[in-house]
C-alpha positions as CSV (number, residue, x, y, z in Angstrom):
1,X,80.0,74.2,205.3
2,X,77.5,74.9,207.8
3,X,80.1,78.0,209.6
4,X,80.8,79.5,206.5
5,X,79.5,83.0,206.1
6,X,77.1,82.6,202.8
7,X,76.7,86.4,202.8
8,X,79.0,87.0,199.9
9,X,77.7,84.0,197.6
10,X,74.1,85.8,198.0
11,X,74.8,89.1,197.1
12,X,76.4,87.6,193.8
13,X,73.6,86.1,193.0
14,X,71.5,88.6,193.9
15,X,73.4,91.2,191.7
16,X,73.5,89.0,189.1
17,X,69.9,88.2,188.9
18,X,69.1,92.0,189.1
19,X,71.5,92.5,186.2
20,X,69.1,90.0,184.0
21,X,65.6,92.1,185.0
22,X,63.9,94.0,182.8
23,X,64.0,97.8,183.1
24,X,61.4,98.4,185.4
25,X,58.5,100.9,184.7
26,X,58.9,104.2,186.5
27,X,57.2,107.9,186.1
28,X,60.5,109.2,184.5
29,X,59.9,106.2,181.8
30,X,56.6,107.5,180.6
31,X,58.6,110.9,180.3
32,X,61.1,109.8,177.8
33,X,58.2,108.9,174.7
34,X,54.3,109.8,174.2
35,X,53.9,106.6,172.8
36,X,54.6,102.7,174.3
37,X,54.0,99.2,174.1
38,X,53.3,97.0,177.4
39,X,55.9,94.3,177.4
40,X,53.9,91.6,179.8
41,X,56.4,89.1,179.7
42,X,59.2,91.6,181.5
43,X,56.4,93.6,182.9
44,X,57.7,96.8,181.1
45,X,56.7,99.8,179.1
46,X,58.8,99.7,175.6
47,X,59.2,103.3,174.3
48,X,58.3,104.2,171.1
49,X,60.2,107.0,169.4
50,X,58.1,107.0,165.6
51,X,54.5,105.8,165.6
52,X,53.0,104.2,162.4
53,X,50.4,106.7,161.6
54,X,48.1,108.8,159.3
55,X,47.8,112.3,159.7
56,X,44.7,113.0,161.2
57,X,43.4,115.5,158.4
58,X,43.7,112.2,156.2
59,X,41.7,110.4,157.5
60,X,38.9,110.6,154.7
61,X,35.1,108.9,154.5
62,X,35.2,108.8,158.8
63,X,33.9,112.3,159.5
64,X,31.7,111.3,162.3
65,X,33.3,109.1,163.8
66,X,37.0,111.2,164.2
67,X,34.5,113.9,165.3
68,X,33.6,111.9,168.3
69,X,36.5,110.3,169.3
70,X,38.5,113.7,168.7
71,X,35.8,115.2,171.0
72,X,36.0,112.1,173.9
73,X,39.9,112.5,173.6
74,X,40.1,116.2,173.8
75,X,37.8,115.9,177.1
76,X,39.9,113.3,178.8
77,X,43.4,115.0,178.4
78,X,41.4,118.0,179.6
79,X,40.6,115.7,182.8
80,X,37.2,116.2,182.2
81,X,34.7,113.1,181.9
82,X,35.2,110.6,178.9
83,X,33.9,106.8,177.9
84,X,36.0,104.2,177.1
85,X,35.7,103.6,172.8
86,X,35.4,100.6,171.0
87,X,35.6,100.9,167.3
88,X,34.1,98.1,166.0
89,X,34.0,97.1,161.9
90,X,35.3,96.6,158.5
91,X,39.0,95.6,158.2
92,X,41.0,98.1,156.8
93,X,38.4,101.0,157.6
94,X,40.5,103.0,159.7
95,X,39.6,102.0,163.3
96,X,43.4,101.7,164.3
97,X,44.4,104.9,162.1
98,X,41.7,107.0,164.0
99,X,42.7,105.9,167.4
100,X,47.1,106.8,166.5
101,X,45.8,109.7,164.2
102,X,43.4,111.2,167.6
103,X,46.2,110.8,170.1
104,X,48.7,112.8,168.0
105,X,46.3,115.6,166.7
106,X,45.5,116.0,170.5
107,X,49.2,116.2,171.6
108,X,49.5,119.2,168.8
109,X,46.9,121.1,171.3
110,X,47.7,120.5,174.7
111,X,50.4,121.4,177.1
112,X,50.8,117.5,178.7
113,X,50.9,115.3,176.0
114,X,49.1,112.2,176.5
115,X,51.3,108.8,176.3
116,X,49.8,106.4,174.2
117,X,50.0,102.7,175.4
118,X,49.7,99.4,173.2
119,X,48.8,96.1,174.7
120,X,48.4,93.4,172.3
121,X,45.4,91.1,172.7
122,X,47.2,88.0,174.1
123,X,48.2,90.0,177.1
124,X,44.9,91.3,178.4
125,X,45.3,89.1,181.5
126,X,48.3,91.0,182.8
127,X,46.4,94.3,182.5
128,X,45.3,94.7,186.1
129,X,49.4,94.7,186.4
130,X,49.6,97.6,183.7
131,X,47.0,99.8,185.4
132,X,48.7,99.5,188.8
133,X,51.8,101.2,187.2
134,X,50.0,103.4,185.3
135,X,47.9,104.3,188.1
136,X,50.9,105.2,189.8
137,X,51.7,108.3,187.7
138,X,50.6,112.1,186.9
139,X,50.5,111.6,183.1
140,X,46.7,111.0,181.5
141,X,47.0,107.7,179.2
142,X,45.6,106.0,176.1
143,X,45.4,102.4,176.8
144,X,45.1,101.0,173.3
145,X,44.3,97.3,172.0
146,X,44.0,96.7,168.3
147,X,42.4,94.1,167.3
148,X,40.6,92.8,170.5
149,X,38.2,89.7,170.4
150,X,37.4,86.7,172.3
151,X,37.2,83.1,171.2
152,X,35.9,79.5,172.7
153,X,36.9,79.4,176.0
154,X,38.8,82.4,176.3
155,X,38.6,83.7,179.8
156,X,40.1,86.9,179.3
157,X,37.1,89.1,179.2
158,X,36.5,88.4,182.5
159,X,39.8,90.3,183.6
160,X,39.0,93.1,181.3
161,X,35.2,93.3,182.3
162,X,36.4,94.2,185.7
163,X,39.1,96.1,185.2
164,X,37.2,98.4,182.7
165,X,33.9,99.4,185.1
166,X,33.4,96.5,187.9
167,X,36.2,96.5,189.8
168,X,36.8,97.5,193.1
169,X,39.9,100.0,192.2
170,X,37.8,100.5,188.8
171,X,39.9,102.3,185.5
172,X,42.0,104.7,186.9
173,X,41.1,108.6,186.1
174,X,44.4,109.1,184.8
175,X,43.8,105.8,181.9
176,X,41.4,105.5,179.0
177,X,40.5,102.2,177.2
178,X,40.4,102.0,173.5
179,X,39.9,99.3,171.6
180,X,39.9,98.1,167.8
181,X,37.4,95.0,167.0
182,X,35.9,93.3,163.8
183,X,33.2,92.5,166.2
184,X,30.4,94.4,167.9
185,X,30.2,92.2,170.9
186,X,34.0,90.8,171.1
187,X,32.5,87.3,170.5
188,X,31.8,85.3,167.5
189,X,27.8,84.8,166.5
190,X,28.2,81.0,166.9
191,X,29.8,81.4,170.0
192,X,27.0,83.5,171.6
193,X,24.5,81.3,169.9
194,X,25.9,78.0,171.0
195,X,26.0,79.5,174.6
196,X,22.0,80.7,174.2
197,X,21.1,77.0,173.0
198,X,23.0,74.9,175.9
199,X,22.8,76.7,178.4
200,X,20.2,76.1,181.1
201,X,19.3,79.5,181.3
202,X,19.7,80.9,177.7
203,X,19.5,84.8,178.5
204,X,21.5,84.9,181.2
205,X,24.1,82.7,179.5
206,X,25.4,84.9,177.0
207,X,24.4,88.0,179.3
208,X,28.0,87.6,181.0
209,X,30.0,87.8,177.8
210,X,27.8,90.1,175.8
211,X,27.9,92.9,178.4
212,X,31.5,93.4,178.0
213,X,30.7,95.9,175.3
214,X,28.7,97.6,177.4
215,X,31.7,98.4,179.2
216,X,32.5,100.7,176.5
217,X,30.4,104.0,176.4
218,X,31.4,105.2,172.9
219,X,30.4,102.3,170.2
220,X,31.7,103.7,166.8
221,X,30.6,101.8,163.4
222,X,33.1,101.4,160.0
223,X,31.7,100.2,157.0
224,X,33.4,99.6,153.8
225,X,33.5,103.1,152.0
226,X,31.0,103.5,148.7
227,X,33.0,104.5,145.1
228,X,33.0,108.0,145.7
229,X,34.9,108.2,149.5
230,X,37.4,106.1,148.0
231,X,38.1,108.3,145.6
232,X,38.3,110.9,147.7
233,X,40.5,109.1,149.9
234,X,43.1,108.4,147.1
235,X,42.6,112.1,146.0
236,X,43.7,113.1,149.5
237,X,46.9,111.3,149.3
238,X,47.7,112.2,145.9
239,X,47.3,116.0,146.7
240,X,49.2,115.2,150.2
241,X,52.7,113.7,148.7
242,X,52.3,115.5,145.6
243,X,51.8,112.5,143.4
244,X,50.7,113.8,139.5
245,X,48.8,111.7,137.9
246,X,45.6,112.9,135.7
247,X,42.1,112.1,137.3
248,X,40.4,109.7,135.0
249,X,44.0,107.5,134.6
250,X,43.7,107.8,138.6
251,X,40.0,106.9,139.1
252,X,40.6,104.0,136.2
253,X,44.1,102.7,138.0
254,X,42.4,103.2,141.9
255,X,39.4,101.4,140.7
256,X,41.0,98.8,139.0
257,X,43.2,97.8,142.6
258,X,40.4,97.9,144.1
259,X,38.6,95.2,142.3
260,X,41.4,92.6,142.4
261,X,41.0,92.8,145.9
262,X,37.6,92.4,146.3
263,X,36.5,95.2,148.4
264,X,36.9,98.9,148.9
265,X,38.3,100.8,152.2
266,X,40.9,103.4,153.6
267,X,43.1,100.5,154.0
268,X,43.4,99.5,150.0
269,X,43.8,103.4,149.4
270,X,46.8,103.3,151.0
271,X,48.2,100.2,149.8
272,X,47.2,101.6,146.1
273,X,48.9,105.0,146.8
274,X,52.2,103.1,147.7
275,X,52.1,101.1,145.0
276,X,51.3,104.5,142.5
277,X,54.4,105.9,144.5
278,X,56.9,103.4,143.7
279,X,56.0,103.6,140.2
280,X,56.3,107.0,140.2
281,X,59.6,107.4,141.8
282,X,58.3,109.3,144.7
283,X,59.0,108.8,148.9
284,X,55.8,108.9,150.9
285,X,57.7,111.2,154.1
């Protein structure tokens, strides 16, 4: 056994194990989509042919903030200086829609669209991999977590913390961080407060997990909408997909959805204007 020539048995098994990898993330991959989603368990970028969005000039109620991120975007995939953006909030205000709504109305005005990338919250730790591929290429880049928050003894922020401003590579100029939270600071209350009242130095303490906002130079509020902005917002749909219906029965139907669910937001205007749709007969395209 020990004379026979194992050359042949190795390049099997090395051909077959390259066979079983995952595609592996190149500059010609980011070509082939403007939008993707981080695969951390193959260590790949998943195209995405049709993003789940709202058209920008939808987007009703948010004026001020879309103004601002529009703004920060524009500047960025004009390589000019731009802050990472947390949008922080109300569920079902719009933070996510803003963020998908931005990247496309951007793309519509520019001659290098930017790519949009997803990470999902459970892989934050393998981000430092992400940004060395994305690093790696020419084309500017939306790194984009929904829903991002910290629990208990979560650890993650830390890699994120560092990866964002405190690092030694630092973000990349090519990448910019944007991130969707129901929390200001990332953390729950009674986790920040239980770290101020055990901990021998209070301040300090909570200092570490608080400043990870601070890594985020645009901080954009969402509220719950009043009566009127989510009228508006249904009105905005209506006129959009071309949905007849007379006001009042509108106003009395939209109102009425929104009280069985117990709160008012861009979010339930949607999910009201496909219910009105299906009853009506009529395809939201």
């Amino acid at each position: 056994m020990a004379d026979q020539d194992l050359t042949p048995l190795l390049n099997r098994i090395a051909e077959a194990l390259e066979r079983l990898s995952p595609p592996v993330s190149t500059n010609n991959h980011l070509d082939t989509a403007d939008a993707f989603v981080w695969r951390a368990e193959g260590a790949w970028l998943e195209p995405i042919t049709r993003v789940n969005r709202i058209d920008y000039g939808l987007l009703k109620g948010i004026g001020h903030q879309s103004d601002i991120l529009l703004e920060n975007t524009t500047n960025f995939a004009r390589g000019l200086p731009a802050n990472n953006a947390l949008l922080w909030g109300a569920r079902g205000t719009g933070k996510s829609s803003l963020v998908k709504a931005v990247h496309a109305k951007v793309n519509g005005e520019i001659e290098s669209p930017l790519a949009l990338v997803e990470i999902h919250r459970e892989d934050i730790p393998s981000l430092p991999h992400l940004l060395t591929i994305l690093r790696a290429t020419d084309r500017y880049c939306i790194l984009f977590c929904d829903d991002l928050s910290f629990d208990g003894d979560d650890s993650a922020y830390k890699s994120l913390k560092a990866v964002l401003e405190g690092g030694i590579e630092g973000r990349p100029d090519n990448v910019i961080f944007y991130a969707t939270s129901n929390r200001r600071h990332l953390m729950p209350r009674d986790m920040i407060e239980n770290e101020r009242s055990t901990a021998i130095n209070p301040s300090e303490a909570i200092e570490e997990k608080v400043s990870l906002s601070d890594r985020f130079g645009l901080w954009l509020g969402f509220h719950n909408c009043d009566q009127n902005t989510y009228f508006n917002i249904i009105e905005g749909y209506v006129e959009h997909y071309g949905l007849v219906m007379p006001q009042d029965e509108l106003h009395a139907q939209a109102n009425e959805w929104a009280v069985t669910r117990g709160s008012r937001s861009g979010r339930i205007a949607w999910q009201f204007i496909q219910d009105l749709a299906g009853k009506l007969g009529k395809q939201l395209d």
